[in-house]
NUZA-92391 format. One record per residue (C-alpha): x negated, y, z negated. Coordinates in steps of 0.2 Angstrom, whole numbers. Layout:
<patis>
      x      y      z
      X      Y      Z
...
</patis>
This chain:
<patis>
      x      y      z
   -148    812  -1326
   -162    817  -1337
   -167    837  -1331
   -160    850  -1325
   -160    851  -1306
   -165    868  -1303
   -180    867  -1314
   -187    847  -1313
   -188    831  -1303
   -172    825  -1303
   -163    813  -1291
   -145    820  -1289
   -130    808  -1280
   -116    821  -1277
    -99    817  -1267
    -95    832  -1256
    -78    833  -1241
    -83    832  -1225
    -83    852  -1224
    -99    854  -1232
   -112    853  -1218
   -129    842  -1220
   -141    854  -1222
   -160    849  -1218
   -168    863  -1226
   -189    869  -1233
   -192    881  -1245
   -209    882  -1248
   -214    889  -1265
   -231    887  -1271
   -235    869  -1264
   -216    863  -1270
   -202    860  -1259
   -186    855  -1258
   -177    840  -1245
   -161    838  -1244
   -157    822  -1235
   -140    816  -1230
   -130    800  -1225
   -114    804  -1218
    -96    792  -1223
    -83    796  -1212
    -72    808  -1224
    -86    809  -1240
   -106    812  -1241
   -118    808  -1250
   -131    820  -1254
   -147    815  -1262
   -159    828  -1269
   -177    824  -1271
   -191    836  -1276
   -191    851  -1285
   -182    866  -1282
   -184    882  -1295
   -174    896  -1297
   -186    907  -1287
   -184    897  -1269
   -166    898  -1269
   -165    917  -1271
   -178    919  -1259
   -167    910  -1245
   -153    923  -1251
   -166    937  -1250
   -172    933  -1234
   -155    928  -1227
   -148    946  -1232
   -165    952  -1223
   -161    943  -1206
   -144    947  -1208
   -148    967  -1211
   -163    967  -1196
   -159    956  -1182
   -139    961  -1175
   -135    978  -1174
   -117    984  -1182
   -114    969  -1194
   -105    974  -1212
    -99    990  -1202
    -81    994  -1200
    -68    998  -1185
    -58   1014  -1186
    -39   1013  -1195
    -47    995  -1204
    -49    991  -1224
    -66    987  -1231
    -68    970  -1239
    -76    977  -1256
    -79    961  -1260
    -92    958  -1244
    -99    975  -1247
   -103    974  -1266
   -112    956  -1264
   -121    964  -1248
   -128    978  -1259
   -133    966  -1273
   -143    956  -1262
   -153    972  -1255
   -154    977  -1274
   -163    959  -1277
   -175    960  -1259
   -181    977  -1265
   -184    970  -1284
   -193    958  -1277
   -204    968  -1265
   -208    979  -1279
   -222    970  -1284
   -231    968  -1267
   -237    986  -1267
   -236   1003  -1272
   -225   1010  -1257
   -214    997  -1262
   -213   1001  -1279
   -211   1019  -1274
   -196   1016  -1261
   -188   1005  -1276
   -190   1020  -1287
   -183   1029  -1273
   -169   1016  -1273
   -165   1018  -1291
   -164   1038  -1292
   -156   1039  -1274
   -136   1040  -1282
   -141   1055  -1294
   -149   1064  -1280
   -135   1063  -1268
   -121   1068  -1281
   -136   1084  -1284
   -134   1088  -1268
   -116   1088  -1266
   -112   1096  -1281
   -125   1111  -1278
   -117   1112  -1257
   -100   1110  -1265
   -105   1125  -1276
   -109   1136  -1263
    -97   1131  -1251
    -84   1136  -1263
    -91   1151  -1268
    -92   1156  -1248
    -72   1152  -1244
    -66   1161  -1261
    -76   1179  -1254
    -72   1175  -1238
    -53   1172  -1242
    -50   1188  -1257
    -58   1200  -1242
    -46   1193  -1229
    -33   1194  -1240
    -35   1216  -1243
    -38   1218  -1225
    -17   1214  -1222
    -18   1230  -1235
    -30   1240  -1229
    -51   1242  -1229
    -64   1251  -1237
    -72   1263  -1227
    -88   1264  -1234
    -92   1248  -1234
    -79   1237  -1224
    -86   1222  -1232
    -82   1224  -1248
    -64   1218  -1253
    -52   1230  -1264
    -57   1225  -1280
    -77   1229  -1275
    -73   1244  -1265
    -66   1252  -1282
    -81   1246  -1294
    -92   1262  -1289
    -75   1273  -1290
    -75   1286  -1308
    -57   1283  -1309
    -50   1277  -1325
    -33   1272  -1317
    -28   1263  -1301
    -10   1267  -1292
     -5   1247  -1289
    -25   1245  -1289
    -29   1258  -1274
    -42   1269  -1278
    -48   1284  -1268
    -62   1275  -1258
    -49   1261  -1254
    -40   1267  -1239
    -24   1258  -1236
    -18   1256  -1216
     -8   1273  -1216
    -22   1283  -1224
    -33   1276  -1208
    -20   1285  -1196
    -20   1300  -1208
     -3   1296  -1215
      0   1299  -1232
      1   1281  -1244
     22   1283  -1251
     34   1289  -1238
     45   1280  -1225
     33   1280  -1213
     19   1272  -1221
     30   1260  -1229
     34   1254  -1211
     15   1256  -1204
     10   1244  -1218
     24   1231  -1216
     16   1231  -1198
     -1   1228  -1201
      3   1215  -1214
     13   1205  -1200
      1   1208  -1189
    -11   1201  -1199
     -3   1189  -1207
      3   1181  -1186
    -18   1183  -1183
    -25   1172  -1195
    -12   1159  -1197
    -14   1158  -1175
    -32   1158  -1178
    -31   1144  -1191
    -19   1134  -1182
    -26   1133  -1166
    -46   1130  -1173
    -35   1116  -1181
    -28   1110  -1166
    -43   1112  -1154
    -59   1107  -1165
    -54   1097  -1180
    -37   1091  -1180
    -40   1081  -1195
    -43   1097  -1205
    -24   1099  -1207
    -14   1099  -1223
    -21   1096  -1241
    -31   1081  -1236
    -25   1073  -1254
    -16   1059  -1247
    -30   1052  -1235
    -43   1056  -1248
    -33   1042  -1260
    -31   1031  -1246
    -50   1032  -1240
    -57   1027  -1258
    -46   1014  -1259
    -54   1005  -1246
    -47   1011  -1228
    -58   1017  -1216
    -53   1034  -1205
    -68   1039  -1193
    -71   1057  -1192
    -58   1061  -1205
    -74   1066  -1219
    -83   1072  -1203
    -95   1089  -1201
    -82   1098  -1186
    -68   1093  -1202
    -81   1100  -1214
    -82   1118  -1205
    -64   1119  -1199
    -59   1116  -1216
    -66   1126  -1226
    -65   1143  -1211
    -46   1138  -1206
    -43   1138  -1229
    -49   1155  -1228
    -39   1161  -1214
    -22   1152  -1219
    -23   1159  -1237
    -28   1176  -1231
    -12   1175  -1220
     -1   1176  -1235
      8   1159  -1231
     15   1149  -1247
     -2   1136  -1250
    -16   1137  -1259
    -37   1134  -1256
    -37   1121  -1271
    -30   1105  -1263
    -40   1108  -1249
    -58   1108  -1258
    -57   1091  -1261
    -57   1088  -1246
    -69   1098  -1241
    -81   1092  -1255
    -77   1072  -1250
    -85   1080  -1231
    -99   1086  -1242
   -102   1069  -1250
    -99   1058  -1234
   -113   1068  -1224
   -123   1068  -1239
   -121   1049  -1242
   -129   1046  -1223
   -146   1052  -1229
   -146   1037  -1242
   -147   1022  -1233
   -137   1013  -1249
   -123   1023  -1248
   -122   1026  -1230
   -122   1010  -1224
   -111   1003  -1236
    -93   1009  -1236
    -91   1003  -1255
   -106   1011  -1260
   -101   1027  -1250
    -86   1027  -1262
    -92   1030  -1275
   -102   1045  -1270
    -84   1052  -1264
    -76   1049  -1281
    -90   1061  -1288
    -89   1074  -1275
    -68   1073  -1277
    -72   1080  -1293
    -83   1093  -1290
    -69   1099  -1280
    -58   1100  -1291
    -70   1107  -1302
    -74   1122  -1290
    -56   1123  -1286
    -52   1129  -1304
    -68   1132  -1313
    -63   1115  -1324
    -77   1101  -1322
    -70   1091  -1336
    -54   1091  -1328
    -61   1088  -1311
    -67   1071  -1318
    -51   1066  -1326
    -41   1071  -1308
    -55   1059  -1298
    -54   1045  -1311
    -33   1046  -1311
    -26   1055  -1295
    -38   1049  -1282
    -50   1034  -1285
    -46   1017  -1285
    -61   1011  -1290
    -71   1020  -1305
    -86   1011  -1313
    -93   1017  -1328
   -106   1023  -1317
    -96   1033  -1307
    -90   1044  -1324
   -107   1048  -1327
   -111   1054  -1310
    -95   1062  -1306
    -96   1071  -1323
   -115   1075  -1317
   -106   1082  -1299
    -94   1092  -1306
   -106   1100  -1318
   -117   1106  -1305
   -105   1111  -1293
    -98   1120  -1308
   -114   1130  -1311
   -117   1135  -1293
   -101   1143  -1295
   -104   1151  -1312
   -119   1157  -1302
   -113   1163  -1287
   -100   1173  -1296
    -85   1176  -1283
    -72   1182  -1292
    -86   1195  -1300
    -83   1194  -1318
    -89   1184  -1334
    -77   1169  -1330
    -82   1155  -1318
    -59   1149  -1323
    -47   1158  -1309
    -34   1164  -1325
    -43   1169  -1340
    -30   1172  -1352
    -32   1179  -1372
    -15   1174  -1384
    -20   1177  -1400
     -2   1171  -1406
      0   1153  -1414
     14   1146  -1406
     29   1143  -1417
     35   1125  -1418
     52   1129  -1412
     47   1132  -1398
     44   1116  -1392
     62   1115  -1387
     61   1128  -1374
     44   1120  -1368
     50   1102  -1367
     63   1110  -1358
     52   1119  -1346
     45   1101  -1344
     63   1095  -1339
     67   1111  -1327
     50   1109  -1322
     53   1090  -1317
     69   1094  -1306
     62   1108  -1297
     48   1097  -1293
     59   1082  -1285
     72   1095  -1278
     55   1099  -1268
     47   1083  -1265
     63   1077  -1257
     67   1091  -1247
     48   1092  -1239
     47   1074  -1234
     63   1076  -1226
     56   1090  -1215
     40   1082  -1212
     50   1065  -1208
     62   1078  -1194
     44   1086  -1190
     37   1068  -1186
     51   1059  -1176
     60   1076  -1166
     51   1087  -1153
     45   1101  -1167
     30   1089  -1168
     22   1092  -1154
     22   1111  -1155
      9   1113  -1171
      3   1129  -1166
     21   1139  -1163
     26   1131  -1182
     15   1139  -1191
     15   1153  -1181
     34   1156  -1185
     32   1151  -1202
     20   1162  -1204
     32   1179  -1197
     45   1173  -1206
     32   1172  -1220
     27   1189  -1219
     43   1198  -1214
     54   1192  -1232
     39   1193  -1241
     32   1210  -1241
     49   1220  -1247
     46   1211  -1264
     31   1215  -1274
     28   1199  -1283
     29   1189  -1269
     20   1201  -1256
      4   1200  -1267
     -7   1185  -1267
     -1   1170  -1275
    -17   1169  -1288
    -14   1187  -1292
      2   1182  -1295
      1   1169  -1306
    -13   1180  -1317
      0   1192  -1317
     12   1180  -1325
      1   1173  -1338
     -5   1190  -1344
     -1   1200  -1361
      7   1214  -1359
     -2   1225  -1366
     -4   1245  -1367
    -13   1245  -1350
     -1   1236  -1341
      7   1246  -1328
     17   1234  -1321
     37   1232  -1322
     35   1216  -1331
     28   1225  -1346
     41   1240  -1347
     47   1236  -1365
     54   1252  -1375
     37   1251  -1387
     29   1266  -1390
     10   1264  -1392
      3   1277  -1407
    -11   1264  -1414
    -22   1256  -1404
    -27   1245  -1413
     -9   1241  -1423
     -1   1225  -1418
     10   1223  -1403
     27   1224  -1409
     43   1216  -1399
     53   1227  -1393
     68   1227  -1380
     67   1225  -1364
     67   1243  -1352
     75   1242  -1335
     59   1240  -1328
     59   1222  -1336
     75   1218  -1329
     72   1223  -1310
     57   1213  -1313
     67   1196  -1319
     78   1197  -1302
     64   1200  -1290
     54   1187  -1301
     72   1173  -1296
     71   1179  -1279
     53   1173  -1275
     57   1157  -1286
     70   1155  -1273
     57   1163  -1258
     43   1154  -1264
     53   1136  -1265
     59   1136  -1249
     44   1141  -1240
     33   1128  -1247
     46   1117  -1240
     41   1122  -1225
     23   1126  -1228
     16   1110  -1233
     12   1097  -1222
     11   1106  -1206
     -1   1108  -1193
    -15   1121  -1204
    -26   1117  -1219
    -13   1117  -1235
    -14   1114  -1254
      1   1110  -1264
     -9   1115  -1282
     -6   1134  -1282
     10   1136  -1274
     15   1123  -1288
      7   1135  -1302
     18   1150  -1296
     33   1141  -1296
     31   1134  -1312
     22   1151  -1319
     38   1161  -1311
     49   1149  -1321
     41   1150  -1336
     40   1168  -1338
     57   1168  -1334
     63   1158  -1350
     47   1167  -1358
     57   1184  -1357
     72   1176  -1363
     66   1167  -1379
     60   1185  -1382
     73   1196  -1381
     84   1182  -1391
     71   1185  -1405
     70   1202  -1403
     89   1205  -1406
     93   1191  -1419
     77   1189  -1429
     87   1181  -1443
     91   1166  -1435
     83   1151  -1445
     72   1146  -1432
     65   1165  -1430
     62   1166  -1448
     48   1170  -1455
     37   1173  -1440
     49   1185  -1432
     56   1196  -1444
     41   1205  -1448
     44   1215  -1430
     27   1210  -1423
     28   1204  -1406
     29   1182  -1411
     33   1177  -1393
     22   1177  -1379
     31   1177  -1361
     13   1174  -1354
     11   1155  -1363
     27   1151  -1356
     21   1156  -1340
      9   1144  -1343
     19   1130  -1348
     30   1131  -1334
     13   1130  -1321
     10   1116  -1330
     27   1106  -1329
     31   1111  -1311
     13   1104  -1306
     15   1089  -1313
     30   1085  -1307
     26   1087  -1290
      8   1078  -1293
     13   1066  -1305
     -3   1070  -1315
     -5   1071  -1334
    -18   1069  -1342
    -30   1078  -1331
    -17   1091  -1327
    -18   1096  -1347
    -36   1098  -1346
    -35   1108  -1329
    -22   1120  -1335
    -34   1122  -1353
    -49   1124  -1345
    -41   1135  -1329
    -34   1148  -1345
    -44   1147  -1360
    -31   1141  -1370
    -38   1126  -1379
    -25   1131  -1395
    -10   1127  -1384
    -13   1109  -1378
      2   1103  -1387
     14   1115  -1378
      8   1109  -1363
      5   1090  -1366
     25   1091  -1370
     27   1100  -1354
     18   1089  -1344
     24   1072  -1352
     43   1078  -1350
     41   1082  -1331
     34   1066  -1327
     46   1057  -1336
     61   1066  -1328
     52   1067  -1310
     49   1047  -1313
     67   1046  -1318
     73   1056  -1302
     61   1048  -1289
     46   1037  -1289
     33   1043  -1282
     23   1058  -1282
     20   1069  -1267
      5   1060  -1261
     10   1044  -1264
     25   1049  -1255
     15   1056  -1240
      4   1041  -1241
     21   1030  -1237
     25   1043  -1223
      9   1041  -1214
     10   1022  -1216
     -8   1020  -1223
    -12   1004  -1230
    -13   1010  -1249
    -10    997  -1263
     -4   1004  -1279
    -12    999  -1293
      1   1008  -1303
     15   1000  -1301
     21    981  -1306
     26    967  -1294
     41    960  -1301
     48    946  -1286
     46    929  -1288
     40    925  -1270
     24    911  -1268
     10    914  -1254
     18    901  -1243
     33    913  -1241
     22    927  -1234
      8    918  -1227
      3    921  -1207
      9    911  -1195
     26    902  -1203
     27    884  -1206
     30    879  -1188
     19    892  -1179
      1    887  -1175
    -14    893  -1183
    -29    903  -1173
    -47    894  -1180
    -63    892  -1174
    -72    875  -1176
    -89    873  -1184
    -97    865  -1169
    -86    859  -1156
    -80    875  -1146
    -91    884  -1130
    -94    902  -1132
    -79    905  -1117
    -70    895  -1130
    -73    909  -1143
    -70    922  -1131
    -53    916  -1124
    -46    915  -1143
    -53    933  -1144
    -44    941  -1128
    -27    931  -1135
    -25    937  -1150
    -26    952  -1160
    -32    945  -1180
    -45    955  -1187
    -54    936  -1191
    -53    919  -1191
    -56    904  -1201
    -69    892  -1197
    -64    874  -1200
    -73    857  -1197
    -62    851  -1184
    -45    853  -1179
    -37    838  -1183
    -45    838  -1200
    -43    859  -1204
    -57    859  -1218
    -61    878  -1223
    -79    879  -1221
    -80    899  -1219
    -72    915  -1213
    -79    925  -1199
    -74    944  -1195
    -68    947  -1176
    -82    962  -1176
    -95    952  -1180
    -90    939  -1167
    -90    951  -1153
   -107    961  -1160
   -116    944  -1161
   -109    937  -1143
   -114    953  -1135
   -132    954  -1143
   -135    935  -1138
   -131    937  -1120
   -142    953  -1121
   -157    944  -1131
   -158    924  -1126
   -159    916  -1111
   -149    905  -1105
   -132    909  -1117
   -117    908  -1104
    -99    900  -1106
   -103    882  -1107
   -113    888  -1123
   -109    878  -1138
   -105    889  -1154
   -113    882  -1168
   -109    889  -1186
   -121    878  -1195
   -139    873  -1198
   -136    856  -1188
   -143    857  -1169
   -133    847  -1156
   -137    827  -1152
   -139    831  -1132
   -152    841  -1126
   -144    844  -1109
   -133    858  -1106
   -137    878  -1108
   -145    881  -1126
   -132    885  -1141
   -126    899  -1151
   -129    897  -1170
   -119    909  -1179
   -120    904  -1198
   -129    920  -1202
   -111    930  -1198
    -99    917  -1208
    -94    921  -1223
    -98    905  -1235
    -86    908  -1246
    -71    916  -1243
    -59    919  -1257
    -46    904  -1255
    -27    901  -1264
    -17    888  -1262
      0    890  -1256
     11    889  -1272
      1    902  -1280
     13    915  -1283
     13    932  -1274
     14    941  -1292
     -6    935  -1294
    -10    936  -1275
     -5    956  -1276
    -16    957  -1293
    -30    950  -1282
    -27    961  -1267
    -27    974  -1281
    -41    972  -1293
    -53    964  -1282
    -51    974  -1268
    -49    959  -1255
    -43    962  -1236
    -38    944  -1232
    -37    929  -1243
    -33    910  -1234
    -19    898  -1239
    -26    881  -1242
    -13    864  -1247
    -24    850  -1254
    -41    859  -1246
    -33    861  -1229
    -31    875  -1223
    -13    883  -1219
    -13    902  -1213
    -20    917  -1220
    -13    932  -1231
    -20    950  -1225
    -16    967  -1237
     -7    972  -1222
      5    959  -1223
      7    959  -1244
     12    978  -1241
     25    974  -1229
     32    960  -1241
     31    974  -1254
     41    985  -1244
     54    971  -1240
     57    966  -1257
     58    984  -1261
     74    986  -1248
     61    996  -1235
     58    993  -1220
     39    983  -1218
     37    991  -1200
     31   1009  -1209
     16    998  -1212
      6   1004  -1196
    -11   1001  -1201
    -24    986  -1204
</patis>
């Protein structure tokens, strides 16, 4: 053969198996064409290519195919509820919209405007969700710090205006447990006094009462509006961007419920946080937003991307941390990240960040929920006692992991489950009742933690500060000094809301009301930390002449800080429970300020995941992921059976196999294989004695395509033949065919059945397939769906495969 076929005259004798349909087939291109003529054997044929094809024709055929197939039947490339995407279809589907609109460009200058459009369409979207995550974000936090003070009391003036405002226009240099006298606690409301019995009791009824009011309002706005707007939302976010689809679960209703019901159950005092939830709320943001771009809304791949980007502007509002919000999307929650995706997710989170900034909610100059100032280097001994806050920080974290999924498992499978609203109802009095005696754990849980993280310093009033120093000099040095009572009583309340506050989560997480895991972590952890903080400083307070004090220590300034334990322990206990690392460093740096201590809490952070990895596989979310039985293929972890695709291949050996044909079956045919079985496809094959793959076609597409033929063509009934190739039938009696080749997939991606299962889960993985078919010498044999390489996963792993309950 002297030329190249795709660019000159070229006479081309190929052999092809019987599968490869004769196509008679004019492209016209200038006054060049192309003829494909064909001469049939019974098992071979032989092509024979005459003419002259170029490069261009071709890829107009593929161009106007993807045009027929986006225009003529409504619904194809769309997805049923509970199924997985095939990113695979979606990708190719976008490419060849990319290469129609390249290729209109040049027509005119509307086109070339809408593929401008087309080009700039990403950044716009991320804009716009990061500037509504902003402001969203900035809504709930004001919302939730005023609901929170009205358990305590309410400014009279202005009944708006939470605590912390009330008190800006008040001359008053100090604060009594920050009351000032325009802030009117509930006993000064009925002209009681604010200490005393009496008062004491009227409080601890207004903060029940309360407390029982917005969890019942958040629980049943929950249970009658949005019922997916329960728990963190963290588990089904990771599932979603790996390719499963959950109608209604990134919906406007969700969107609103959310982010009101986050306001209410944090202002009711109950152990979760607003953080977990955010990104959850800023996934909503990005899925509406996705819908007004035609790229992203109609394509469930595409839209995934826009969801990574808006995860981390979550996360980024969440905490005031972009950098880390990036870092969370790209490790925690997306599955698949192009370098694309970095940049606009990095773009996102900067935005939503500096709507924030803008807004100013926690009104002062940081946009980060803990600002903290150490001005101490840490010493390098002290790495033991971080590592082992990392170790204590690892156990607590399994100890809770364990004993929540065991609650939620009882919650799923015993009558407690279908009485949401009474749970979180109780939970929330029994909340409320043991948490108001204790002041630490009576305030809320971001004070808290600030509390726990802060220098003592000669403003601090609080019993945690209540060393025996005297402060003459201002401006002198702290110097470490012994601990006072006050520190003391402050160490034993501080174990009791450890204990309080372990439990509660238990019980908190998971139920039937929005719920974040991240800053009820933190305070465990901070609690912890400044635990072990206090002691390391009393033990180098009393023997400053041990070696590993000296030096530092033995001048009598103050060398440990309590505060960066604190710190630390956040750190450890959240990534024991998350299982995160990397991102969770530059969360907890960016959240404080305190770039100088990133190896404290790298060491931190790497010995809780090692001894949480140690003491339980998963993570909380993968474990709730497993719980809920969503199809979620972990690309983390190793595949280490020898098993082949034959072995897991539906049906077995001796079953038979459900296939269309390419032209021998009547549309009742068609429709009697759809009403007996339940596969989400079906391969096509030339015959059924001979099982050649020719293509795959999706059960949705065969029902959309049946439906809009009966609807648009006369004549389509029963006896109808089902044609999926170019080919027209030899009789011209009968009722007119159905040609369906627009809707078959051409190449589906094939394996034979000794490949082993070790590559099959690779492919599943990293290419993001929903079914692959099992061939034997170009036969076809069944089919492997991710459904059923979980539930092989699970068997191999000792686990019962029935948890698996999704497509």
């Amino acid at each position: 053969m002297e030329k190249d076929p795709l660019r000159g005259n070229a006479t081309i004798s190929m052999s092809y198996p019987a599968s490869y349909q004769a196509v008679d087939d004019q492209v016209a291109n200038g006054e060049q064409f192309r003829t494909v003529s064909v001469s049939s054997d019974d098992d071979m044929i032989d092509i024979t290519t005459t003419g002259t094809v170029t490069e261009r024709s071709i890829h107009q055929d593929e161009v106007s195919a993807w045009h027929c197939e986006s225009d003529e039947i409504p619904g194809i490339g769309q997805y049923d509820d509970f199924h997985t995407i095939d990113w695979q279809r979606d990708i190719a589907r976008d490419r060849m919209r990319h290469r129609y609109i390249i290729k209109k460009k040049q027509d005119s200058i509307w086109d070339l405007i809408k593929g401008a459009h087309d080009a700039w369409s990403g950044w716009v979207c991320v804009l716009l969700v990061g500037v509504s995550t902003g402001v969203v974000a900035g809504v709930i936090d004001i919302g939730a710090s005023w609901m929170s003070d009205l358990k305590y009391g309410i400014c009279p003036q202005a009944f708006w205006l939470n605590r912390e405002q009330c008190c800006w226009s008040s001359n008053e240099t100090t604060f009594d447990n920050g009351n000032c006298s325009q802030w009117w606690t509930w006993p000064e409301v009925f002209n009681q006094s604010r200490e005393g019995v009496g008062p004491y009791i009227i409080s601890y009824l207004f903060y029940i009462v309360w407390a029982l009011i917005f969890a019942a309002l958040a629980a049943s706005l929950v249970r009658m509006f949005a019922p997916y707007a329960c728990g963190s939302g963290i588990p089904e976010i990771k599932t979603i961007l790996s390719g499963f689809i959950i109608r209604g679960y990134l919906g406007k209703w969700t969107l609103i419920i959310k982010s009101v019901g986050i306001m209410l159950a944090v202002s009711a005092g109950l152990s979760l946080g607003k953080e977990g939830p955010m990104v959850h709320i800023a996934c909503c943001i990005g899925n509406i937003f996705s819908y007004l771009f035609p790229k992203y809304g109609r394509n469930e791949a595409k839209k995934r991307e826009i969801l990574s980007a808006a995860a981390a502007a979550g996360v980024s509002v969440a905490f005031g941390a972009p950098i880390g919000g990036v870092l969370f999307s790209l490790e925690e929650v997306s599955y698949y990240f192009p370098l694309k995706t970095l940049w606009r997710s990095f773009f996102c989170a900067l935005v939503a960040a500096f709507i924030l900034r803008s807004i100013n909610p926690f009104g002062n100059e940081h946009s980060v929920l803990f600002y903290v100032e150490y001005n101490k280097p840490w010493i390098f001994f002290e790495l033991v006692p971080f590592i082992g806050l990392g170790i204590i920080g690892g156990i607590i974290a399994t100890l809770f992991i364990k004993a929540n999924l065991y609650w939620c498992r009882y919650r799923k499978t015993s009558k407690l489950g279908q009485y949401p609203v009474t749970e979180v109802l109780v939970v929330a009095v029994v909340t409320a009742v043991i948490a108001y005696p204790n002041p630490y754990t009576r305030m809320n849980t971001s004070q808290l933690i600030y509390l726990l993280f802060n220098q003592c310093g000669i403003s601090n009033s609080d019993n945690l500060c209540d060393y025996n120093r005297n402060f003459t000099n201002v401006n002198s040095a702290i110097e470490i000094a012994a601990a006072g009572p006050g520190v003391i009583k402050a160490v034993w309340l501080l174990v009791l809301a450890l204990i309080f506050k372990l439990v509660a989560t238990i019980f908190t997480f998971g139920f039937k009301a929005p719920c974040g895991l991240f800053i009820p972590s933190l305070c465990l952890g901070a609690i912890m930390g400044r635990i072990v903080g206090i002691g390391v400083e009393q033990l180098a307070y009393h023997y400053p002449h041990i070696w590993v004090f000296s030096g530092e220590c033995s001048t009598g300034d103050d060398c440990i800080t309590p505060g960066l334990y604190a710190m630390v322990g956040a750190a450890a206990v959240l990534g024991g429970v998350t299982r995160m690392t990397v991102s969770l460093v530059v969360i907890m740096f960016e959240l404080t300020g305190g770039v100088r201590y990133i190896v404290p809490l790298m060491a931190a952070a790497m010995a809780s995941k090692w001894v949480g990895d140690a003491l339980g596989r998963q993570g909380v979310y993968d474990a709730h992921i497993e719980l809920n039985g969503y199809p979620f293929l972990d690309s983390k972890e190793e595949f280490a059976h020898t098993s082949l695709a034959a072995d897991v291949m539906q049906p077995k050996r001796n079953e038979t196999l459900s296939v269309l044909t390419q032209d021998s079956m009547t549309v009742e045919d068609v429709e009697n294989i759809l009403k007996e079985t339940e596969h989400n496809g079906f391969p096509v094959v030339v015959s059924r004695e001979s099982q050649y793959l020719v293509g795959f076609v999706l059960r949705r597409d065969l029902n959309l395509a049946i439906a809009n033929a009966r609807r648009t063509m006369d004549g389509i009934c029963g006896q109808s033949l089902v044609l999926f190739t170019n080919t027209s039938p030899l009789q011209t009696s009968g009722p007119p065919p159905l040609k369906l080749k627009k809707i078959l997939d051409m190449a589906p991606i094939t394996i034979t059945d000794q490949t082993p299962m070790e590559t099959v889960v690779d492919m599943f993985r990293k290419l993001g397939l929903r079914q692959t078919l099992v061939t034997h010498n170009g036969r076809l044999l069944g089919v492997i769906t991710k459904k059923d390489v979980l539930r092989h996963v699970k068997q191999m792993d000792n686990e019962d495969p029935n948890s698996i309950q999704f497509n």
